[in-house]
PDB file of N, CA, C and O in Angstrom:
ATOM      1  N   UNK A   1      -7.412   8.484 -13.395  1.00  0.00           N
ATOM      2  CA  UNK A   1      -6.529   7.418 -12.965  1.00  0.00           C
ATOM      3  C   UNK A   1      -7.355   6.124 -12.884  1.00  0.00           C
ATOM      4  O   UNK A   1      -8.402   6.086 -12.237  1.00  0.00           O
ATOM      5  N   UNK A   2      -6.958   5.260 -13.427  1.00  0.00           N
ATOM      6  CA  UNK A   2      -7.482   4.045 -13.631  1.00  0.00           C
ATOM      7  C   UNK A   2      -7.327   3.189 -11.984  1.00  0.00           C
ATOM      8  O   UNK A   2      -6.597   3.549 -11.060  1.00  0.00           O
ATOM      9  N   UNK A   3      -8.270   1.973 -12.008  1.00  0.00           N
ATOM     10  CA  UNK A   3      -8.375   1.207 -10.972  1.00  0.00           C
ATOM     11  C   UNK A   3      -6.500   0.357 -10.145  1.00  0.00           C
ATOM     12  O   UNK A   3      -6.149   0.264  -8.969  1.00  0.00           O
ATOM     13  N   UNK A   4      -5.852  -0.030 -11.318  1.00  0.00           N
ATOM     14  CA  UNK A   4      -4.761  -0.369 -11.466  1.00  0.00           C
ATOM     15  C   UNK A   4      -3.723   0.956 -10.892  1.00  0.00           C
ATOM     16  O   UNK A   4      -3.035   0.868  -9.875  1.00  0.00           O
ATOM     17  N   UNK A   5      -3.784   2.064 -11.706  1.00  0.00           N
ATOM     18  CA  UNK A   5      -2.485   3.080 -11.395  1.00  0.00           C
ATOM     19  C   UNK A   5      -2.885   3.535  -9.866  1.00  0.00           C
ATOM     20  O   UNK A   5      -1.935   4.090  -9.314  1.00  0.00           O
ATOM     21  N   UNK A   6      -3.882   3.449  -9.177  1.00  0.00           N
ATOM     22  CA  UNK A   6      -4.460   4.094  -7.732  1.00  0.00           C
ATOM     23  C   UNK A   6      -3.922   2.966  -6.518  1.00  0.00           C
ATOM     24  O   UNK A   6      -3.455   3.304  -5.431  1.00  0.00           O
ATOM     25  N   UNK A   7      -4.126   1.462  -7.024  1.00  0.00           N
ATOM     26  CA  UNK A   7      -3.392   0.438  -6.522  1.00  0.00           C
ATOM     27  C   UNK A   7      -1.948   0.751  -6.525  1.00  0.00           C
ATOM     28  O   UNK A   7      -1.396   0.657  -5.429  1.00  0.00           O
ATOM     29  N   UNK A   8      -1.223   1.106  -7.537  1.00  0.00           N
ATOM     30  CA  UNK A   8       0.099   0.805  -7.970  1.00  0.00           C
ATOM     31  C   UNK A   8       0.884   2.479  -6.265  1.00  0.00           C
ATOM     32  O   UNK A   8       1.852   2.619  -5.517  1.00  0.00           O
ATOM     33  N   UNK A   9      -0.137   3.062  -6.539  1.00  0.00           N
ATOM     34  CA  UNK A   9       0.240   5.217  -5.842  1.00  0.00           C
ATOM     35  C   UNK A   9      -0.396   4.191  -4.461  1.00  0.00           C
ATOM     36  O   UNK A   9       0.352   4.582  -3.565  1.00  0.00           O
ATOM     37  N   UNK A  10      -1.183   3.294  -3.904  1.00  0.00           N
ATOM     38  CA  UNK A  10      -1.302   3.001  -2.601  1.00  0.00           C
ATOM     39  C   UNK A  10      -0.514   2.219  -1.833  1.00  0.00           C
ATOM     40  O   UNK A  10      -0.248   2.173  -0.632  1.00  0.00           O
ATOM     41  N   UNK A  11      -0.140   1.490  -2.991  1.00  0.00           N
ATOM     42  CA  UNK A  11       1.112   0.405  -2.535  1.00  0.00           C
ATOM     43  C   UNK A  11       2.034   1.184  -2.611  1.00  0.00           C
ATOM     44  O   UNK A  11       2.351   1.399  -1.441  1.00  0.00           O
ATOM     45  N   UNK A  12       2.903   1.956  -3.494  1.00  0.00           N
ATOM     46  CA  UNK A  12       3.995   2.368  -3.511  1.00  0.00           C
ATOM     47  C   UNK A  12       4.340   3.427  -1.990  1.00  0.00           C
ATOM     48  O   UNK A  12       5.377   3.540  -1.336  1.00  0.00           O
ATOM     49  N   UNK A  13       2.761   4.186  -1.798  1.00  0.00           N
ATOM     50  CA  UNK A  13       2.855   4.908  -0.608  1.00  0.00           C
ATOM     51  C   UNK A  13       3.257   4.201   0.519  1.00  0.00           C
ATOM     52  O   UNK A  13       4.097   4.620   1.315  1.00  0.00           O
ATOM     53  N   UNK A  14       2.544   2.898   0.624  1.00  0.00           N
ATOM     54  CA  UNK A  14       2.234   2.073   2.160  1.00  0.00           C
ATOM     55  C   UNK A  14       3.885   1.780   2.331  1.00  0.00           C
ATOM     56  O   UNK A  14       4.493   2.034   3.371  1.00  0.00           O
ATOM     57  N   UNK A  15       4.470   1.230   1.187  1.00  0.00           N
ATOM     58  CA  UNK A  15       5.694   0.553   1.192  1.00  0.00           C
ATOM     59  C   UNK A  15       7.034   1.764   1.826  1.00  0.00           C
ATOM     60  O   UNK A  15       7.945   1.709   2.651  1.00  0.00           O
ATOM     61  N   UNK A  16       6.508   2.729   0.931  1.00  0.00           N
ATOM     62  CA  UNK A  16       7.779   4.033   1.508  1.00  0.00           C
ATOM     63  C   UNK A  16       7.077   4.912   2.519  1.00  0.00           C
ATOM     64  O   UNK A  16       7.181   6.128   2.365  1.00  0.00           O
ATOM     65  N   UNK A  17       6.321   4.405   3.614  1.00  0.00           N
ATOM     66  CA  UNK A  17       5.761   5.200   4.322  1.00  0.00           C
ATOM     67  C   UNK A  17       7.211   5.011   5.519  1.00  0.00           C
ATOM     68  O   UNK A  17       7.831   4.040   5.952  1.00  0.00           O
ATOM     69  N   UNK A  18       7.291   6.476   5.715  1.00  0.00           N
ATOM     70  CA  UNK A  18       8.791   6.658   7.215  1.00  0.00           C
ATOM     71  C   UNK A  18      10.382   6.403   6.516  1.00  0.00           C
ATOM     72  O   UNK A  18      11.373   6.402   7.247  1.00  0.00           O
ATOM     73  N   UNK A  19      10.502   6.165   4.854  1.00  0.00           N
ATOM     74  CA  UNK A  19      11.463   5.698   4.587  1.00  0.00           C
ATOM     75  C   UNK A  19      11.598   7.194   3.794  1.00  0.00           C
ATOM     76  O   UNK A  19      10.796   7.925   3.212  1.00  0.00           O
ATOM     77  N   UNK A  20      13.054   7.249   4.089  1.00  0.00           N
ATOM     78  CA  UNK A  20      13.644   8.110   2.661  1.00  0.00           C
ATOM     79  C   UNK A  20      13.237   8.001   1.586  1.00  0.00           C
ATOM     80  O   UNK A  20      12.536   8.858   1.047  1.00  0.00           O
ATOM     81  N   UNK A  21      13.709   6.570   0.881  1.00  0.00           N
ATOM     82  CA  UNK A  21      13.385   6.113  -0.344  1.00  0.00           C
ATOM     83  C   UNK A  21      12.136   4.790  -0.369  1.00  0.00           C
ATOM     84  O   UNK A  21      11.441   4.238   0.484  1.00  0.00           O
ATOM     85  N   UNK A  22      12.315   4.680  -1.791  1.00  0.00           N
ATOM     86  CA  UNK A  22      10.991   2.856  -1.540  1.00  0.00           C
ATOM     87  C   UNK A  22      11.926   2.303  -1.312  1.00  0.00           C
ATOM     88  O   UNK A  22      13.061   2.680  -1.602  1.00  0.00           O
ATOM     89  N   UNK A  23      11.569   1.111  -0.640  1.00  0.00           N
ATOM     90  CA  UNK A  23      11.881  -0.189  -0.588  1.00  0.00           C
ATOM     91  C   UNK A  23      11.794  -1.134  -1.917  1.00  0.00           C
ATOM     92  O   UNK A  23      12.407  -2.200  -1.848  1.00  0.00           O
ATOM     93  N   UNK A  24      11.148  -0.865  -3.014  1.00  0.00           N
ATOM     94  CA  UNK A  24      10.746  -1.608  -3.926  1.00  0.00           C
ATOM     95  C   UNK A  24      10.685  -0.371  -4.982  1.00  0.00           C
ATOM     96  O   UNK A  24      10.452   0.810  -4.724  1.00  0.00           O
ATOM     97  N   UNK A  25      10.990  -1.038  -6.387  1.00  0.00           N
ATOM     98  CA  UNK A  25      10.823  -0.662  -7.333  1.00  0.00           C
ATOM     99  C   UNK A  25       9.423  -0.200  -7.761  1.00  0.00           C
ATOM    100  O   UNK A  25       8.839  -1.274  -7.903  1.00  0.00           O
ATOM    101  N   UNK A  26       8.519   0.802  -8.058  1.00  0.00           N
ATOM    102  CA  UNK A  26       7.329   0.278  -8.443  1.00  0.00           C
ATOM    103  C   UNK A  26       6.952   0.323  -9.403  1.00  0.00           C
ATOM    104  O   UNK A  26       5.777   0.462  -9.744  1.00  0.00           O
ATOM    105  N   UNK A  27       8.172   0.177 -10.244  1.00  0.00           N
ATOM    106  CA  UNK A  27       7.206  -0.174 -11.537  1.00  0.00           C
ATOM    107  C   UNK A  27       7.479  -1.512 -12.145  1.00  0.00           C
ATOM    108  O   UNK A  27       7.219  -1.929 -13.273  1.00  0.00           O
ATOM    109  N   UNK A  28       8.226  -2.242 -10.847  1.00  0.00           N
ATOM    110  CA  UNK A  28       7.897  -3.620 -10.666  1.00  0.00           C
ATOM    111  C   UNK A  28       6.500  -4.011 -10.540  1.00  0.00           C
ATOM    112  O   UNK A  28       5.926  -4.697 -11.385  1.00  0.00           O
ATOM    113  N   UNK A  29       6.274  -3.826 -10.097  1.00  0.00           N
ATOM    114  CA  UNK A  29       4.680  -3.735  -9.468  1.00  0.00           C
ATOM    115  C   UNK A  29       3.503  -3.533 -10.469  1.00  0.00           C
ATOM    116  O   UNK A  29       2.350  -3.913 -10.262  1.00  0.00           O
ATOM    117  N   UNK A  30       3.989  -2.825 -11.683  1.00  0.00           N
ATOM    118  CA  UNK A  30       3.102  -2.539 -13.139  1.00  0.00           C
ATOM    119  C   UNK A  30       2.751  -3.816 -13.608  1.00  0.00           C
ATOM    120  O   UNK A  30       1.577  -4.077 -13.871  1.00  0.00           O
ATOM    121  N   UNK A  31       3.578  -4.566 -13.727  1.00  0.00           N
ATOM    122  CA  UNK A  31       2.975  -6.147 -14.199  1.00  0.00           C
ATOM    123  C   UNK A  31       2.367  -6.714 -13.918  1.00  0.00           C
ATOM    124  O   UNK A  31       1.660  -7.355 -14.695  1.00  0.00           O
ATOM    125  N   UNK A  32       2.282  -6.820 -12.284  1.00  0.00           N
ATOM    126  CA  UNK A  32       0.952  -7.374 -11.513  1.00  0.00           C
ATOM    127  C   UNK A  32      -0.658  -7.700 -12.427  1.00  0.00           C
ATOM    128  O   UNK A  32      -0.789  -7.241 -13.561  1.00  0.00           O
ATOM    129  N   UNK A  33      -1.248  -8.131 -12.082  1.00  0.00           N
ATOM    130  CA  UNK A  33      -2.486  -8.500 -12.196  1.00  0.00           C
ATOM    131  C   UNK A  33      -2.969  -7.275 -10.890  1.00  0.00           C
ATOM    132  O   UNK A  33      -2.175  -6.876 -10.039  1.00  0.00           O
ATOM    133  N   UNK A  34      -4.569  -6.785 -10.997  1.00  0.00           N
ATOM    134  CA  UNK A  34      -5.177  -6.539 -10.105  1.00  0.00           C
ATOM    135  C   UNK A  34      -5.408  -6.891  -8.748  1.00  0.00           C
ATOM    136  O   UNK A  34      -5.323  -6.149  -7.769  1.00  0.00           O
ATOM    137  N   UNK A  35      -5.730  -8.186  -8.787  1.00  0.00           N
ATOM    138  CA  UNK A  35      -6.283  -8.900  -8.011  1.00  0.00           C
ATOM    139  C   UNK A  35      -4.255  -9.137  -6.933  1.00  0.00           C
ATOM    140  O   UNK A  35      -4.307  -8.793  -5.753  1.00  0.00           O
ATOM    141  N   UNK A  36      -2.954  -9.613  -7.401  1.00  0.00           N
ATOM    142  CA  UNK A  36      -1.602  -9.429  -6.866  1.00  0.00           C
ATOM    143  C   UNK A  36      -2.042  -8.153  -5.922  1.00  0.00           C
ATOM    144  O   UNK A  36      -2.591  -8.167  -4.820  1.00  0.00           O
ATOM    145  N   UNK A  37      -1.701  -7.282  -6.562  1.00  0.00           N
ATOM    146  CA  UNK A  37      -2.054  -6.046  -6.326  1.00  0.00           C
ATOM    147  C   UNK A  37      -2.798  -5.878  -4.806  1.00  0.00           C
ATOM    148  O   UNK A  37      -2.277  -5.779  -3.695  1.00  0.00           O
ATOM    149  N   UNK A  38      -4.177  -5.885  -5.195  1.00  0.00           N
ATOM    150  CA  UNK A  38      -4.701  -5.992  -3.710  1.00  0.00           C
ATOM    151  C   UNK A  38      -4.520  -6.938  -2.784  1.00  0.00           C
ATOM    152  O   UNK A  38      -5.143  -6.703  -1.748  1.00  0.00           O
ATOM    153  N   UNK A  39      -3.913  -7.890  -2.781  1.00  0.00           N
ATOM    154  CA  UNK A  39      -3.418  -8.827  -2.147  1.00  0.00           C
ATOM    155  C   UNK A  39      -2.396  -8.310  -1.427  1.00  0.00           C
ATOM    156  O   UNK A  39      -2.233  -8.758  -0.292  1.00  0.00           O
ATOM    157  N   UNK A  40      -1.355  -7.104  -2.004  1.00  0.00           N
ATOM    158  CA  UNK A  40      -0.295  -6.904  -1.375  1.00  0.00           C
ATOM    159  C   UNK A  40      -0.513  -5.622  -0.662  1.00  0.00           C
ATOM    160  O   UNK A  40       0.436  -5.296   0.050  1.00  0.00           O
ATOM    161  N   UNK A  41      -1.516  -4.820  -0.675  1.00  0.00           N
ATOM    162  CA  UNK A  41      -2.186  -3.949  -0.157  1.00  0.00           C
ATOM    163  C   UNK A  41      -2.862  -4.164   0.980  1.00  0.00           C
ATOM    164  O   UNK A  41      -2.640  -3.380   1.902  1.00  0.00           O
ATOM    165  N   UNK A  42      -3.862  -5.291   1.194  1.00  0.00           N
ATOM    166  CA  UNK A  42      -3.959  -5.910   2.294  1.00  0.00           C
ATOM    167  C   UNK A  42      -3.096  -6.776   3.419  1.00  0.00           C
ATOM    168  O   UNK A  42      -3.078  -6.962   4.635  1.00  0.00           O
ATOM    169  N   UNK A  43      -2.563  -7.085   2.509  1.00  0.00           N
ATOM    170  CA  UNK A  43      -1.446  -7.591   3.484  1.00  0.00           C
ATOM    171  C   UNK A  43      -0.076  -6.135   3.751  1.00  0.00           C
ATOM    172  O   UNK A  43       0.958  -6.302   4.397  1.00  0.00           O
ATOM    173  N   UNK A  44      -0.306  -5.389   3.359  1.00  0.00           N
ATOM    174  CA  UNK A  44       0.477  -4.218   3.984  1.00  0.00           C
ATOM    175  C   UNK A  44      -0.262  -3.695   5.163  1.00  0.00           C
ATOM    176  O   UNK A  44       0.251  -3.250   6.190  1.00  0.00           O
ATOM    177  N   UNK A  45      -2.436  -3.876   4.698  1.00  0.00           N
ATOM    178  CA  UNK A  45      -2.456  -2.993   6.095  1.00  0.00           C
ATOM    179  C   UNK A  45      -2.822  -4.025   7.119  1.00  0.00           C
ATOM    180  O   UNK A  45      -3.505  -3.763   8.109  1.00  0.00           O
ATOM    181  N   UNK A  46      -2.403  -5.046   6.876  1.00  0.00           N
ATOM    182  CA  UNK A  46      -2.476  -5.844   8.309  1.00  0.00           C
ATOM    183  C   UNK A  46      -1.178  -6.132   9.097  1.00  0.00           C
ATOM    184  O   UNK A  46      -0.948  -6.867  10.057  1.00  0.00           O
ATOM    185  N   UNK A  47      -0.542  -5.443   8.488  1.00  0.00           N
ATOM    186  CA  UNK A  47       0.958  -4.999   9.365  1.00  0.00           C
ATOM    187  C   UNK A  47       0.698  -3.872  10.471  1.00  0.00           C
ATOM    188  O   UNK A  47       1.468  -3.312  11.252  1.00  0.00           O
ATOM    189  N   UNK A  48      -0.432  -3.772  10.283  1.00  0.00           N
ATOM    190  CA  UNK A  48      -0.894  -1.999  11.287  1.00  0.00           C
ATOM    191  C   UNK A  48      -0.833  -2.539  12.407  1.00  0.00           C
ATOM    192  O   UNK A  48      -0.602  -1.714  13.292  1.00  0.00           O
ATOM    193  N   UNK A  49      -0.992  -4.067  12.924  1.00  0.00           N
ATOM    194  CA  UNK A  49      -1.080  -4.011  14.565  1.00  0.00           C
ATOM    195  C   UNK A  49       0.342  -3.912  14.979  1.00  0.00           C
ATOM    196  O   UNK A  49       0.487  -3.755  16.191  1.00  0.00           O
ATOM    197  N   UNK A  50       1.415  -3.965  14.277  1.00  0.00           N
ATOM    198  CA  UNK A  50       3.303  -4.166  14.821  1.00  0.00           C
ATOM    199  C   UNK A  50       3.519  -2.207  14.272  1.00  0.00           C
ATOM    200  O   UNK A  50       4.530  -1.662  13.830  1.00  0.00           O
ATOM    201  N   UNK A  51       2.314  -1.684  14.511  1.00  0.00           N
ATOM    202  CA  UNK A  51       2.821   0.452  14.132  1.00  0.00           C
ATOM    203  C   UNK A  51       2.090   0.981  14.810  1.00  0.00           C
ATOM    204  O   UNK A  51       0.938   0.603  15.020  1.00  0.00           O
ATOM    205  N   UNK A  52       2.674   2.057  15.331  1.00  0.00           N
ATOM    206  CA  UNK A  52       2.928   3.003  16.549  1.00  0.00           C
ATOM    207  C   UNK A  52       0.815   3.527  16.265  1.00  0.00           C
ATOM    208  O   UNK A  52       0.257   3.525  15.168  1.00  0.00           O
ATOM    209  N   UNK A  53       0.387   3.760  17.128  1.00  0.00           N
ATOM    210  CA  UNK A  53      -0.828   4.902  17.141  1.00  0.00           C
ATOM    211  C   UNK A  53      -1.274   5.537  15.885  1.00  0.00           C
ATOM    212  O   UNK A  53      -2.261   5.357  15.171  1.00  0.00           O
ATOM    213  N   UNK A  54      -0.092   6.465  15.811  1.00  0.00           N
ATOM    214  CA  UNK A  54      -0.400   7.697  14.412  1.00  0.00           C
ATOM    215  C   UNK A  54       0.087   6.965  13.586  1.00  0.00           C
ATOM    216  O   UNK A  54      -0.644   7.139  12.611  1.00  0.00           O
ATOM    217  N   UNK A  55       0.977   6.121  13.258  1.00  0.00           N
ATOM    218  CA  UNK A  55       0.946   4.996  11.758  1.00  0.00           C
ATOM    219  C   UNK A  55      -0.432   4.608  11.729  1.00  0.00           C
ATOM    220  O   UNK A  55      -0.813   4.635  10.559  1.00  0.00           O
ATOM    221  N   UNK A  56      -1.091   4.357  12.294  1.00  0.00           N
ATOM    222  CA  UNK A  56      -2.338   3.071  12.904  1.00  0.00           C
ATOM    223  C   UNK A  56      -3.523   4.663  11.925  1.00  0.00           C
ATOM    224  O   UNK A  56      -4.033   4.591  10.807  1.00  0.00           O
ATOM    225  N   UNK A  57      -3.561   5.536  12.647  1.00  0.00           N
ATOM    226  CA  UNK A  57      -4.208   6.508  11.990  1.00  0.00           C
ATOM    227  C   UNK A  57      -3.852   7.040  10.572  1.00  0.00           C
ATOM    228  O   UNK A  57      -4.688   7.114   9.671  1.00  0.00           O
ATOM    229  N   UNK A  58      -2.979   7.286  10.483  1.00  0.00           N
ATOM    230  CA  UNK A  58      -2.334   7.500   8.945  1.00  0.00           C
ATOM    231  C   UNK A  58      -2.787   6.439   8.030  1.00  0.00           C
ATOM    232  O   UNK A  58      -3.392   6.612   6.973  1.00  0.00           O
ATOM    233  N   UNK A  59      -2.518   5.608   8.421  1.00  0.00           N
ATOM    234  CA  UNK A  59      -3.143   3.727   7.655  1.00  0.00           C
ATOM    235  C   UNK A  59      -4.038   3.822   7.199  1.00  0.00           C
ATOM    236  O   UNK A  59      -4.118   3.763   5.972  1.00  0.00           O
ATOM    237  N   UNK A  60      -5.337   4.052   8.155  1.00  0.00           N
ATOM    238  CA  UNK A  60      -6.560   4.052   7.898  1.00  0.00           C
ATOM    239  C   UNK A  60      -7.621   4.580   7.268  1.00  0.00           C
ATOM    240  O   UNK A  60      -8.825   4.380   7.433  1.00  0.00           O
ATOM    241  N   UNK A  61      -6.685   5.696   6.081  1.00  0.00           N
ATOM    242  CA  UNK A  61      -7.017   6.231   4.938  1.00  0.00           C
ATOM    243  C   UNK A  61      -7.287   5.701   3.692  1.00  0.00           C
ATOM    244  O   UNK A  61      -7.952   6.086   2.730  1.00  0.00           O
ATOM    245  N   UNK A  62      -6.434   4.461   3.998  1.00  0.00           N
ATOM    246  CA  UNK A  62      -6.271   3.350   2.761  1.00  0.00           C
ATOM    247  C   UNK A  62      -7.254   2.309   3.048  1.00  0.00           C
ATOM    248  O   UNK A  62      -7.011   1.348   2.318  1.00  0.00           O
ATOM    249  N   UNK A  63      -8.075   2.132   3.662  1.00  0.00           N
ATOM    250  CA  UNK A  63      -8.782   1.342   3.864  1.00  0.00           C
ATOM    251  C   UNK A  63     -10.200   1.103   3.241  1.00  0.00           C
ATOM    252  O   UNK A  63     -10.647   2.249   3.278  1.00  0.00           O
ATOM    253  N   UNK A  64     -11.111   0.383   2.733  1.00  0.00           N
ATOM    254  CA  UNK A  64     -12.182   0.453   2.418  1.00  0.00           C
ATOM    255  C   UNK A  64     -13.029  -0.037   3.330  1.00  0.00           C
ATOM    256  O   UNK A  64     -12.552  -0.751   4.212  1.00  0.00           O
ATOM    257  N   UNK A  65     -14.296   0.207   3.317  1.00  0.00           N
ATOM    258  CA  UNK A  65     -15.495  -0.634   4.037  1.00  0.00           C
ATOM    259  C   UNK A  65     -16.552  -0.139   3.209  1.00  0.00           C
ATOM    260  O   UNK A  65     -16.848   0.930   2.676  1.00  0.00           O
ATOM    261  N   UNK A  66     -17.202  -1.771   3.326  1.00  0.00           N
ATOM    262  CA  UNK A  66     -18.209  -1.971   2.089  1.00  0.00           C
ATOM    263  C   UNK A  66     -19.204  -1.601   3.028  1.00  0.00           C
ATOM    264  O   UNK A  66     -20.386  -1.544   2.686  1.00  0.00           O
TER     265      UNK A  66
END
């Protein structure tokens, strides 16, 4: 799996995380540039301070540190 399709399976996760379905198409999301991409990934996990504890833990799988 390429750098792009692992972005496309982290976002699509973060977005339908607690939902039945996505919220978003994702293969809207195929067109993106890389760099979109992680932009919208980070800004998904800085939504973690408005989610419960175990969201907050679940989250933090997706995370990197350099």
């Amino acid at each position: 799996m390429n750098e792009k399709e692992a972005l496309l399976k982290e976002i699509e996760t973060l977005i339908s995380y607690g939902k039945e379905e996505s919220t978003i198409n994702p293969e809207l999301l195929q067109y993106l540039e890389i760099k979109d991409l992680n932009s919208i990934k980070e800004s998904l996990l800085r939504k973690v301070g408005t989610l419960s504890d175990e969201d907050k833990v679940w989250l933090e799988q997706f995370k990197k540190y350099e």
